[in-house]
C-alpha positions in Angstrom: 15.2 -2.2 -9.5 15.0 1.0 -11.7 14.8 0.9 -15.3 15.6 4.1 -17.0 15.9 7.1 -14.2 18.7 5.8 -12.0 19.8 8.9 -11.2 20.7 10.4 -7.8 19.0 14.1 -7.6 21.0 16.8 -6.2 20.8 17.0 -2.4 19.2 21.3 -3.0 16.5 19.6 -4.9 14.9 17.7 -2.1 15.7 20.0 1.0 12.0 20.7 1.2 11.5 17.1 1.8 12.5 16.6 5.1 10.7 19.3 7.3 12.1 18.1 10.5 15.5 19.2 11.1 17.5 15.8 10.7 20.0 14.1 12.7 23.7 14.9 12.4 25.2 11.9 14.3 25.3 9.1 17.3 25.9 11.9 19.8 24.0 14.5 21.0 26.2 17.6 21.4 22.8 19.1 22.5 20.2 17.1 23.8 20.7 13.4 25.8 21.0 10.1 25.0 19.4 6.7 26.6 20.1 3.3 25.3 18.1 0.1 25.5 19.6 -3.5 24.7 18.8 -7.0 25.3 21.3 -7.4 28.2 20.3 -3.8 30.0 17.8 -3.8 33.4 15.2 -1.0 33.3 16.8 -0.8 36.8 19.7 0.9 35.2 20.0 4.3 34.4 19.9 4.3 30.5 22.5 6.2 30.2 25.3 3.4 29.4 25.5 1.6 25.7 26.5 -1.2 27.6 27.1 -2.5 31.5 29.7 -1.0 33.1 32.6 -3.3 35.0 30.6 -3.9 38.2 27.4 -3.8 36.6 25.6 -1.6 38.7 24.6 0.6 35.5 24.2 0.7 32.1 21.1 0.9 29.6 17.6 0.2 29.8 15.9 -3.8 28.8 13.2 -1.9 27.2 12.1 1.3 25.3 8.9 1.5 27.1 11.5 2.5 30.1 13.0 4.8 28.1 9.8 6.3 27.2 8.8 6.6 30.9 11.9 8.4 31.9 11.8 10.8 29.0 8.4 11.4 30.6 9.4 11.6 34.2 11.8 14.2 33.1 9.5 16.3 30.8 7.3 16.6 33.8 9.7 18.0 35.9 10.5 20.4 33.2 14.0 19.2 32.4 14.3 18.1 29.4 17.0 19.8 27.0 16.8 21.7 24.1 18.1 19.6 21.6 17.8 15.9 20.4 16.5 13.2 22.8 17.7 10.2 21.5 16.9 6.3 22.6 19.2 4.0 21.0 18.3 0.7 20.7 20.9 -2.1 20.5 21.0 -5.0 17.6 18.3 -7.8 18.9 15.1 -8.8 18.7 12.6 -6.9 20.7 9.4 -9.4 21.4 6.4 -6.7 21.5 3.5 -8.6 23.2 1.4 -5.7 23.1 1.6 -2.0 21.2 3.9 0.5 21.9 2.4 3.1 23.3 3.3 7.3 22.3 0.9 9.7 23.8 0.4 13.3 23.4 2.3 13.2 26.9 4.8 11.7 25.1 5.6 14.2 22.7 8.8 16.2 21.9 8.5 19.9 21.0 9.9 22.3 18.1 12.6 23.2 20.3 13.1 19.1 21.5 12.5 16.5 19.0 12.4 12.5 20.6 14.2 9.9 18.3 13.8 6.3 18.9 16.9 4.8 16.4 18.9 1.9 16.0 22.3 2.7 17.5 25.1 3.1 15.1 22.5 1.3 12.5 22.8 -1.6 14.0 20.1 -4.1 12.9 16.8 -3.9 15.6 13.8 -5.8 15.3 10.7 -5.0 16.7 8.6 -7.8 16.3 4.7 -9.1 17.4 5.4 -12.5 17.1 7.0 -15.8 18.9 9.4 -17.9 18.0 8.1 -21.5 17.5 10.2 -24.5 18.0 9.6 -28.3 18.4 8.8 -29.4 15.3 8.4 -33.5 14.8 6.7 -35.5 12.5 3.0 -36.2 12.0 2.6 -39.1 14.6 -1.1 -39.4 14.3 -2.6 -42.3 11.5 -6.0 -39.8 10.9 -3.6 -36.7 10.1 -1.4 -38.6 8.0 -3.7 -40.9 6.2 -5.6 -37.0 5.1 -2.4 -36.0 3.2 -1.3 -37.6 0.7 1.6 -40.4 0.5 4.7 -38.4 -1.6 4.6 -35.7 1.3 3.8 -37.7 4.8 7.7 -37.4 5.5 8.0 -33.6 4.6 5.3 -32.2 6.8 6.3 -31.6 11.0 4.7 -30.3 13.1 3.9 -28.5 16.6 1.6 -27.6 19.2 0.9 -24.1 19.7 -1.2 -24.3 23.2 1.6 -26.2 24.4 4.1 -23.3 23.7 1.6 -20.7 25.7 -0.3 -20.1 22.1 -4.3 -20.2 22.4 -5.4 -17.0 20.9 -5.3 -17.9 16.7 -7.2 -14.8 15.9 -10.0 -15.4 13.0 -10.6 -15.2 9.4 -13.3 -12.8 8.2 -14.7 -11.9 5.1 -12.6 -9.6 3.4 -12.0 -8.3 0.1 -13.1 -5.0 -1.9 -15.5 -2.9 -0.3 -15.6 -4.2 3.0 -13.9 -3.6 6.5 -10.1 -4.1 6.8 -9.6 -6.6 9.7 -6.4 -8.1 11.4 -5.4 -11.2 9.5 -5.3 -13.6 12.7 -2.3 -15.7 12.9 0.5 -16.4 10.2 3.4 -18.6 9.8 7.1 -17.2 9.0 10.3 -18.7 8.3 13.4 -17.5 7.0 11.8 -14.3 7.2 9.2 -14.4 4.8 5.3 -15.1 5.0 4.3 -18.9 4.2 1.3 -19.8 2.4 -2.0 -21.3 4.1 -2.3 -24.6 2.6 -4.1 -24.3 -1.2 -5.5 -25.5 -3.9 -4.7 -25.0 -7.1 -1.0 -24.0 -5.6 0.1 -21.1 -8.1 -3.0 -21.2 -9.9 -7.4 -20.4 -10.4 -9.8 -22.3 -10.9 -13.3 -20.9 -13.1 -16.5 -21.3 -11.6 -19.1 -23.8 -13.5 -22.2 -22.4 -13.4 -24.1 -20.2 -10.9 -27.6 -22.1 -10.7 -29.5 -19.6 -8.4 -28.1 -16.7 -9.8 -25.7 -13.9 -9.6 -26.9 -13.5 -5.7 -28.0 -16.3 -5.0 -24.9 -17.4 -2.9 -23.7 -20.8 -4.8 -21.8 -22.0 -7.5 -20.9 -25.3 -9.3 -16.9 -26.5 -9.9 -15.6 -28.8 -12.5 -13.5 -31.7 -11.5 -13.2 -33.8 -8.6 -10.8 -31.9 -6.5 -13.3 -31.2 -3.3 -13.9 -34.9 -2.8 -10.4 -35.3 -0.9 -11.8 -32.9 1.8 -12.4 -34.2 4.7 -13.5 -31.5 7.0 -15.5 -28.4 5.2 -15.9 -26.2 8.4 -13.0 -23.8 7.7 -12.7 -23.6 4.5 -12.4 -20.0 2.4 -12.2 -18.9 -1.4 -10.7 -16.0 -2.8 -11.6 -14.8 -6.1 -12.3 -12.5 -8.6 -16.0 -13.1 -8.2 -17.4 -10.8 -11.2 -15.2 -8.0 -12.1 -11.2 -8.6 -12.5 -11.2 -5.2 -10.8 -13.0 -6.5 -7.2 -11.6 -9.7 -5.2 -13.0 -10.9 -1.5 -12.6 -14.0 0.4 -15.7 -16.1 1.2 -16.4 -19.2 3.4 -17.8 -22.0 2.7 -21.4 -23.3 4.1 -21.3 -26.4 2.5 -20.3 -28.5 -0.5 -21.8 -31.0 -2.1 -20.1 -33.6 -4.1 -22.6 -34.8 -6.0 -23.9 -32.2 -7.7 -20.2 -30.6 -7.2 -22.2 -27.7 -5.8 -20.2 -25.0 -3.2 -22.3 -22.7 -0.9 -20.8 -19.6 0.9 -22.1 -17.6 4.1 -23.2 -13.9 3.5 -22.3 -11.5 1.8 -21.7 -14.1 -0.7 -18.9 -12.5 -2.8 -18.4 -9.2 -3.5 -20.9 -8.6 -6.4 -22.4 -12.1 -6.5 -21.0 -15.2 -8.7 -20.6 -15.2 -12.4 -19.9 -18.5 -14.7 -16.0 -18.5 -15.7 -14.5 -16.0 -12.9 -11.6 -17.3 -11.2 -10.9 -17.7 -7.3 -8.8 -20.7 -5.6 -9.8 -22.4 -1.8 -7.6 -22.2 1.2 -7.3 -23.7 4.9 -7.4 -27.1 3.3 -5.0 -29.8 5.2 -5.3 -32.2 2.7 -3.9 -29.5 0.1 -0.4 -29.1 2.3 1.5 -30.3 -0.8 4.5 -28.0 -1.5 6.9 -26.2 0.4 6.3 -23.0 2.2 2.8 -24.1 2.8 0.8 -24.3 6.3 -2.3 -25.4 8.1 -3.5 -24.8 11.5 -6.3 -27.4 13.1 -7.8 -24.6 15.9 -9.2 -27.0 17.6 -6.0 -29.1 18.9 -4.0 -25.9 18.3 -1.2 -27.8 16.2 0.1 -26.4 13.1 1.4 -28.9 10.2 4.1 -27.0 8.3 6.2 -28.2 5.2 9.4 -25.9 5.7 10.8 -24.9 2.4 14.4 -25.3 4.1 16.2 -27.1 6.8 15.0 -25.6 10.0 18.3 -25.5 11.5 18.7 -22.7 8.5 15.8 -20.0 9.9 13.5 -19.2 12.9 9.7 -19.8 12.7 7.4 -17.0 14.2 3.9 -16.6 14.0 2.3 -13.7 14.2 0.6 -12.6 17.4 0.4 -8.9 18.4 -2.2 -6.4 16.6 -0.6 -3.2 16.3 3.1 -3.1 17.0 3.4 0.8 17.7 0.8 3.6 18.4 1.3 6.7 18.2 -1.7 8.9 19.1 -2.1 12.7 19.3 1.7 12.6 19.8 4.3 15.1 18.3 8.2 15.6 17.4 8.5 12.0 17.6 10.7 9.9 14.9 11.2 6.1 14.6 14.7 5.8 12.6 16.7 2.3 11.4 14.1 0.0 12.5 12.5 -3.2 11.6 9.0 -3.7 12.4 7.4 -6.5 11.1 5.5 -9.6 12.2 2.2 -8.5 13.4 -1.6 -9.2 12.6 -3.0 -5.6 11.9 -1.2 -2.3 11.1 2.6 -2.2 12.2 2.5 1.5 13.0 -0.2 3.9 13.2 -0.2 7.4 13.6 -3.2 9.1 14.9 -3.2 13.5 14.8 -0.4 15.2 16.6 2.5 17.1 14.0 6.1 16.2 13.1 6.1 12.6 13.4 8.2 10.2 11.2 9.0 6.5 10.5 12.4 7.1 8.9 14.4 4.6 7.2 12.7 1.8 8.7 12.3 -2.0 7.2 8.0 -2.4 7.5 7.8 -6.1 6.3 5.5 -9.2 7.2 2.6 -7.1 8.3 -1.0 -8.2 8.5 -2.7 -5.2 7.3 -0.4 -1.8 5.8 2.6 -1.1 6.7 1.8 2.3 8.2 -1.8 4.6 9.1 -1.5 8.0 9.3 -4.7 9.6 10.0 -4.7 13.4 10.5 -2.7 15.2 12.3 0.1 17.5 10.4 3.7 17.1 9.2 3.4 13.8 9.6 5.1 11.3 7.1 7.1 8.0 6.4 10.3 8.3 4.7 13.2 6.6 3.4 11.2 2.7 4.3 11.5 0.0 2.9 8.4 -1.9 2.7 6.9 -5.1 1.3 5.3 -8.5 2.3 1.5 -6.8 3.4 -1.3 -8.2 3.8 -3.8 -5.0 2.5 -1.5 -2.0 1.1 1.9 -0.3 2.4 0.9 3.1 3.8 -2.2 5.0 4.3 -2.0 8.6 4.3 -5.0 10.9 5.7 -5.0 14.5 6.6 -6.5 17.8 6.2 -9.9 19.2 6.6 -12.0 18.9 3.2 -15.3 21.3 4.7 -12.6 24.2 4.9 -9.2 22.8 2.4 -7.1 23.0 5.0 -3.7 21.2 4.4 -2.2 18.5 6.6 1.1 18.5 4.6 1.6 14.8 5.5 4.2 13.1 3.2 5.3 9.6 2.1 8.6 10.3 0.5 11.2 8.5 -1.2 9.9 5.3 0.1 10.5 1.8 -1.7 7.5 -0.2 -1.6 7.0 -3.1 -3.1 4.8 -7.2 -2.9 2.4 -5.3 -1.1 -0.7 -7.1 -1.7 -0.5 -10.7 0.7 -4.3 -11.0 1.4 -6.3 -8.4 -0.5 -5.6 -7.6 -4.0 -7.4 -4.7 -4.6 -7.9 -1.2 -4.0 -5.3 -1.5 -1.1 -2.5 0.1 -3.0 0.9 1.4 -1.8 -0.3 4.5 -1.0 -3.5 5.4 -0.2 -3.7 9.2 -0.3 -7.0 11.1 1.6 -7.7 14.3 3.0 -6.3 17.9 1.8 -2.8 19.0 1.1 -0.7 16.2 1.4 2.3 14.6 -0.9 3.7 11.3 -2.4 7.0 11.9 -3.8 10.0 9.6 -4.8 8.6 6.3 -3.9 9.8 3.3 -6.1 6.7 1.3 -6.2 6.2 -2.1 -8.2 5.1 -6.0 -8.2 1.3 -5.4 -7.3 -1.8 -6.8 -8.4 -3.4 -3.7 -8.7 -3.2 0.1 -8.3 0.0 1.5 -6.6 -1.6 5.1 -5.4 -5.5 5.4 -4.6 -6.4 9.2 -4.2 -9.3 11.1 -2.6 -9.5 14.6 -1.5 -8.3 17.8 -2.8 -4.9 19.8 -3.1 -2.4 16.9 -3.2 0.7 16.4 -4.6 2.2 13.4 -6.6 5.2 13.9 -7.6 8.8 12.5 -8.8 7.4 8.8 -8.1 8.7 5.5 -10.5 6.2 2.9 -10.5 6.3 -0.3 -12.6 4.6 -3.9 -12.6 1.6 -2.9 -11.1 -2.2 -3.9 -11.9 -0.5 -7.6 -13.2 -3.4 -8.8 -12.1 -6.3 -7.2 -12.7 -8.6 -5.0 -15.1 -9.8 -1.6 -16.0 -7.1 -0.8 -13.3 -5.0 2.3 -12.9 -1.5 2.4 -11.7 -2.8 5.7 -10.4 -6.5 5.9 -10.0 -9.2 8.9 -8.4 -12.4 8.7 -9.3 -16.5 9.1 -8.9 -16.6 13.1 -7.2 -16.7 15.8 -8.6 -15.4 17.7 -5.6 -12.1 16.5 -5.5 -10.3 18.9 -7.2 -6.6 20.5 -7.1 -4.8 17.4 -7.1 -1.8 17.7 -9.5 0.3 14.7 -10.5 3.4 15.4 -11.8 7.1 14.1 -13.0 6.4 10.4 -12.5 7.4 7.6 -14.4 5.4 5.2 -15.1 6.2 2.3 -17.0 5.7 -1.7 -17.3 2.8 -1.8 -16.4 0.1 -5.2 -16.5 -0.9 -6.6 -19.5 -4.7 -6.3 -19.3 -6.8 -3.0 -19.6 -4.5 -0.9 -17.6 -3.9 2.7 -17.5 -1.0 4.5 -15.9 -3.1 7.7 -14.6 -7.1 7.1 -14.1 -9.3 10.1 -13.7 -12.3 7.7 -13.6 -15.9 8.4 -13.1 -16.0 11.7 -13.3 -12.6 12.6 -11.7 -12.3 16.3 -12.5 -9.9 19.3 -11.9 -6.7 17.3 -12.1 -3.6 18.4 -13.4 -1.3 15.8 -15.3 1.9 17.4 -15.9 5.1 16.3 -16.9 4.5 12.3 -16.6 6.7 9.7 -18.6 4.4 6.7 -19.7 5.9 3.5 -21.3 4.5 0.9 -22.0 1.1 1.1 -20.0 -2.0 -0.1 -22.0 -3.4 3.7 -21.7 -1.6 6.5 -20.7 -4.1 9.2 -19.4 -7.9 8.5 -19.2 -10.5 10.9 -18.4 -13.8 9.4 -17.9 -16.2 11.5 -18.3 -14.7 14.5 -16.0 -14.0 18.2 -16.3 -11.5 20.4 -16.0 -8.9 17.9 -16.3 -5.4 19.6 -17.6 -2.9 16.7 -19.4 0.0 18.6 -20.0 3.7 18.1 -21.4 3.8 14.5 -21.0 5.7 11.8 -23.0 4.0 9.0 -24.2 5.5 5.7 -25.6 4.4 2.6 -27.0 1.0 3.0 -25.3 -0.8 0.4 -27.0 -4.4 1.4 -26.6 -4.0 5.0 -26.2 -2.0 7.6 -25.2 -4.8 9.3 -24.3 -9.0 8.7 -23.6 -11.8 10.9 -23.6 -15.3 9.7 -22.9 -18.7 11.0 -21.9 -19.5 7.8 -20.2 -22.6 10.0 -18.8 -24.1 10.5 -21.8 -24.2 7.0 -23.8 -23.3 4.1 -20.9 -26.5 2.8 -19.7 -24.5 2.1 -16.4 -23.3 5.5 -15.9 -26.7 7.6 -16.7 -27.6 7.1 -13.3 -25.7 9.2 -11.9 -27.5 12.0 -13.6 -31.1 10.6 -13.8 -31.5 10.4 -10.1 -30.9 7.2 -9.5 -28.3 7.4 -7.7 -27.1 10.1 -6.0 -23.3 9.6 -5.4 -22.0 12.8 -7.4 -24.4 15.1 -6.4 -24.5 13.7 -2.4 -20.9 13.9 -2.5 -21.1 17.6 -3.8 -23.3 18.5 -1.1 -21.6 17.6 1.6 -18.6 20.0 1.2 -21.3 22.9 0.2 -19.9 23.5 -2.5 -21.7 26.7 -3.9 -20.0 28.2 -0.8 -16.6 29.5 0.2 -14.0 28.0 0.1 -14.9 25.8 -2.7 -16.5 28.4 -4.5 -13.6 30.7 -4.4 -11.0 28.0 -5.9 -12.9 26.1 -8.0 -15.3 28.7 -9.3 -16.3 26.5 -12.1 -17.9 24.1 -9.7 -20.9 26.4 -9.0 -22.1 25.7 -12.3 -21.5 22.6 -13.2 -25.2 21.2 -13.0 -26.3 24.6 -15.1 -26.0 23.0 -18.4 -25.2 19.1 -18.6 -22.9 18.0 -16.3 -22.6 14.3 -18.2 -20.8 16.5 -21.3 -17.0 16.3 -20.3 -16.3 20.2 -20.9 -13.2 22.0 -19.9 -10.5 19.4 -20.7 -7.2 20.6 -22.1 -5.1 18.2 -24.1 -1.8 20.1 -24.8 1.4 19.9 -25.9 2.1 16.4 -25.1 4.8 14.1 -27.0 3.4 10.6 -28.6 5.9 7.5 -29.9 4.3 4.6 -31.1 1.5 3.3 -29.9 -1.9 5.1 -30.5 -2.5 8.7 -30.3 -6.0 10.0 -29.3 -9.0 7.7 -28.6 -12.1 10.1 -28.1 -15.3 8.2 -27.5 -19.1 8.8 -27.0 -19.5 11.6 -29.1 -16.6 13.5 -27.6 -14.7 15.8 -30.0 -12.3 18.8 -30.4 -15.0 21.3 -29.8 -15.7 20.0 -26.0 -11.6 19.0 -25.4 -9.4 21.4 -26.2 -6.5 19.6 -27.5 -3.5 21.8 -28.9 0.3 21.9 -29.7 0.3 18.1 -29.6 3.6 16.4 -31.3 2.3 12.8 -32.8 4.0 10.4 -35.0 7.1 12.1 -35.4 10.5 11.5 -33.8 10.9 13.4 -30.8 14.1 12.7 -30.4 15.1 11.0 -27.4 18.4 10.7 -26.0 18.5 6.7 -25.9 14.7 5.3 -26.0 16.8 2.1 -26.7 17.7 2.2 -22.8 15.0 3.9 -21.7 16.3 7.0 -21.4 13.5 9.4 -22.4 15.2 12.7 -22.1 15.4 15.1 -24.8 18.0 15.9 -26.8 18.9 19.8 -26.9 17.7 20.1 -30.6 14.5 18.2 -29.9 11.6 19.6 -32.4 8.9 19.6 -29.7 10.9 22.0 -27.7 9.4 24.5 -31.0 5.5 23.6 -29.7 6.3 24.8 -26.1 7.6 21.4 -24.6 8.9 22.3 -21.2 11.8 20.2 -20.1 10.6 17.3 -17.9 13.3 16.8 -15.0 14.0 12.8 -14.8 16.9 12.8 -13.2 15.2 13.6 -10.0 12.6 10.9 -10.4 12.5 7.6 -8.0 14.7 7.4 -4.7 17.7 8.9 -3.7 20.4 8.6 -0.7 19.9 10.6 2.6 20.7 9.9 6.0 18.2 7.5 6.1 17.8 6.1 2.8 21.6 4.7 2.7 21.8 2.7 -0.1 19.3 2.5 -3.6 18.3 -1.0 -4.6 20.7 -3.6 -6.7 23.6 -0.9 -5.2 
């Protein structure tokens, strides 16, 4: 999947990666070992991989008895310095409800817990049920709704009848607004199948908007809606009126004749405008392809047009919430898993220290992948994840009143088709708190942004991200933005490259993003490469640009001349300053490491001062785009090597190195390490992808 830096990094480079100290093995020549499989008895002992001769022992059915032993004997004080390990036997493991890991639960520095796939053999832990019984449509009312060419393709089945009855519901979501569970979903073959359509691969424009931005309709060309029979359960998503901000709706009514829709509140996030796009869903009479679905909640039968034979994959839908839960817990690791099928988050992480999903499959999940929130040393490494609903991993931590790290992680992490139900501003990562680090993640194939950062102090670092914002607007592959008081954050080594076609930048400071360090970044091919808009203190730094088409890199003082940003500094709103506020920022310890912060409403804040532009490399593309007055006196811009041949090692494959007797090394051009960017093997990253 990597294109240019497919290099492995020496193993000394990444020691620091993997806090915890690692596992050396199947056995545990300190520590002991309990197994689980599909033909064990929790009336066993655990202590068998498989039944012996006269089975009267062998291992557990299921790793909630395994956790209940572990803490049976950590009551009693007996647990062993070392490695408890639970090894879990190939299978499928049907999770009705979460996995529970309390702070009772816990390991210790001196005992670490492991729940892993023994001898990486393939596990599943999975919150669905397997659905079987499929027959054809039998009833004339169904059939006479869908249309003639596809009668004979659809089957289906009755959920109540298989024990099914709770569908879980469909809620406004989108941009802005609370992240629920996505109710219940259809898989087969492993992969998530589309609720029914219309257009299938495609958007429609709205018409018109005859009460307004906010007033809650719109009109529709064509004639499409007249084949719909029943209107109750219908829902749009769209790019109401930004290509930055999408949200599903549901429809109140339609009206044919003046080919007139009408939603519920809220009514689209930020209203209706004439020509923005969105498609409708939950239609039976628009199950027309393969891989598409409808449920009638009333009868509780689904209609399904399988995209295969049957006989060639099972069907699950989705039932359980949360497949694991891990609160206040500690020393815990989940290693060689696959979790997937679920409605909400597949594993979250609440507080506790030195917990890791390692080397785990995350896929077909409702919501992200993984939550961690708080908590310290926590961290997902060596996944694989794709196939969400609303992002891959969230990643919270630290204490922002006092900049206390949390030293949570996401390393080396491939994450990619991440972006099922919402399409925006539910990136790969999405990176909170103080002090924590994204590092050697391969991240593509995203609507919009891959990384979404607030707080102070982190670290981005070593990360190759491609194909991202295809979908979208004024996007960034990496985006902060809108407070002042985020400061620290340094983003450095990446790769970025490939990115959408529209108005895309690989690193946005926007809004006001300030005190960020860009160092050492390779940028091909994104629309922009840096933009700083309207912040301070910003350092871009050593970086290679090519073919940026737009600009390498932009400087604005949105503040000063955009009508829509004055308000932030005329008192009408109050975001910046509120937000500055609230971490007292005049006071230690903001005061004492960003000592520029005390004065920043002294003078005019709106003027971006303070922002170094130096010794950066630029190859084709444009250079420099300064705007709103902004010039060489306010940004400091220095050492710069433009328009000249840098001399790359092979820019014809992508290989952006350069040479020894590179000219730019003259200007103070600092080597940029690439052969440590993107993912690597470890013990629990095994292979790389297309290896």
């Amino acid at each position: 999947m990597k294109s240019g830096f497919y290099w492995l990094a020496s193993l000394c480079v990444f020691v620091i990666l993997n806090s915890v100290t690692p596992l050396t093995g199947q056995d545990n020549p300190k520590g002991i070992a309990f197994y689980v499989s599909k033909d064990g008895s929790d009336k066993y002992s655990g202590k068998l991989p498989e039944a012996n001769a006269n089975n009267t022992d062998g291992p557990f059915a299921t790793i909630e008895k395994a956790r209940d032993v572990i803490y049976a004997l950590k009551q009693k004080k007996q647990l062993p310095t070392g490695v408890v390990t639970v090894n879990i036997r190939s299978g499928t493991y049907h999770l009705t409800k979460p996995f529970e890991l309390t702070k009772w639960d816990s390991g210790s520095e001196k005992t670490s817990i492991v729940y892993r796939a023994y001898n990486n053999e393939k596990v599943k832990l999975i919150g669905g049920k397997e659905i079987t019984g499929f027959k054809p449509i039998d009833d004339p009312a169904i059939l006479k709704r869908i249309e003639s060419p596809y009668r004979d393709k659809i089957v289906q089945v009755n959920l109540k009848a298989q024990g099914i009855k709770d569908f879980g519901e469909m809620k406004p979501r989108g941009m802005g607004r609370p992240v629920y569970p996505a109710g219940i979903e259809l898989f087969f073959q492993d992969k998530p199948m589309q609720l029914a359509r219309w257009p299938n691969n495609d958007w429609v424009k709205i018409a018109g908007v005859p009460a307004g931005q906010k007033g809650g309709k719109f009109t529709y060309d064509g004639d499409r809606p007249e084949h719909w029979r029943d209107t109750k359960d219908i829902w749009l998503h769209g790019y109401w009126t930004w290509d930055w901000a999408d949200s599903y709706e549901t429809v109140k009514t339609i009206d044919t004749v003046k080919k007139e829709v009408s939603t519920c509140e809220p009514h689209g996030v930020y209203g209706y405008s004439v020509g923005k796009r969105y498609y409708a869903l939950n239609i039976l009479e628009e199950l027309d392809e393969p891989g598409e679905w409808y449920l009638d909640r009333k009868t509780g039968i689904l209609y399904f047009w399988p995209p295969g034979p049957l006989s060639e994959g099972k069907t699950y839908v989705s039932l359980t919430d949360t497949l694991i839960q891990m609160k206040d817990v500690s020393y815990i690791t989940l290693q060689g898993l696959e979790i997937a099928i679920c409605r909400g988050n597949a594993v979250e992480i609440t507080g506790g220290s030195n917990n890791r999903i390692a080397g785990c499959t995350l896929r077909n999940i409702g919501n992200v992948a993984v939550k961690i929130t708080g908590g310290t040393e926590n961290g997902v490494t060596g996944c694989d994840i794709y196939a969400c609903g609303d992002g891959g991993i969230v990643l919270n931590g630290g204490d922002r009143l006092t900049l206390t790290s949390a030293n949570n992680y996401a390393t080396n992490n491939h994450i990619h088709n991440y972006n099922r139900w919402v399409s925006t501003y539910r990136p790969a990562i999405k990176i909170s708190g103080v002090g924590n680090r994204i590092s050697n993640n391969l991240i593509h194939d995203s609507p919009h942004s891959a990384i979404i950062l607030n707080g102070n102090e982190h670290i981005i670092e070593y990360n190759e991200i491609h194909h991202v914002c295809m979908e979208t607007n004024d996007a960034g592959a990496f985006y902060m933005g809108r407070d002042y008081s985020e400061r620290g954050n340094i983003i450095r080594y990446n790769y970025f490259h490939d990115l959408g076609s529209g108005d895309v930048q690989a690193i946005y400071l926007d809004d006001f993003a300030s005190g960020t360090t860009v160092f050492g970044n390779v940028i091909y091919k994104g629309k922009r490469g840096v933009v700083i808009g309207g912040g301070r203190d910003n350092i871009v730094q050593n970086n290679i640009f090519v073919s940026c088409s737009i600009a390498a890199i932009h400087v604005d003082a949105r503040g000063i001349r955009k009508p829509w940003a004055k308000k932030y500094f005329d008192g009408t709103d109050t975001t910046l300053t509120g937000r500055l506020m609230m971490i007292k920022y005049k006071f230690p310890p903001y005061a004492n490491k960003y000592p520029e912060i005390i004065t920043l409403y002294d003078g005019n804040p709106a003027i971006p001062e303070g922002n170094k532009v130096i010794c950066n490399i630029a190859s084709g593309g444009k250079w420099l785009d300064l705007r709103d007055g902004v010039n060489e006196e306010i940004v400091k811009i220095q050492n710069n090597f433009v328009n000249e041949d840098p001399c790359f090692v092979n820019p014809t494959k992508l290989n952006f190195q350069l040479k020894d007797d590179s000219p730019a090394y003259k200007l103070g051009f600092q080597r940029i390490p690439m052969e440590n960017i993107g993912l690597y093997k470890d013990e629990f990253r095994l292979s790389l992808p297309g290896s």
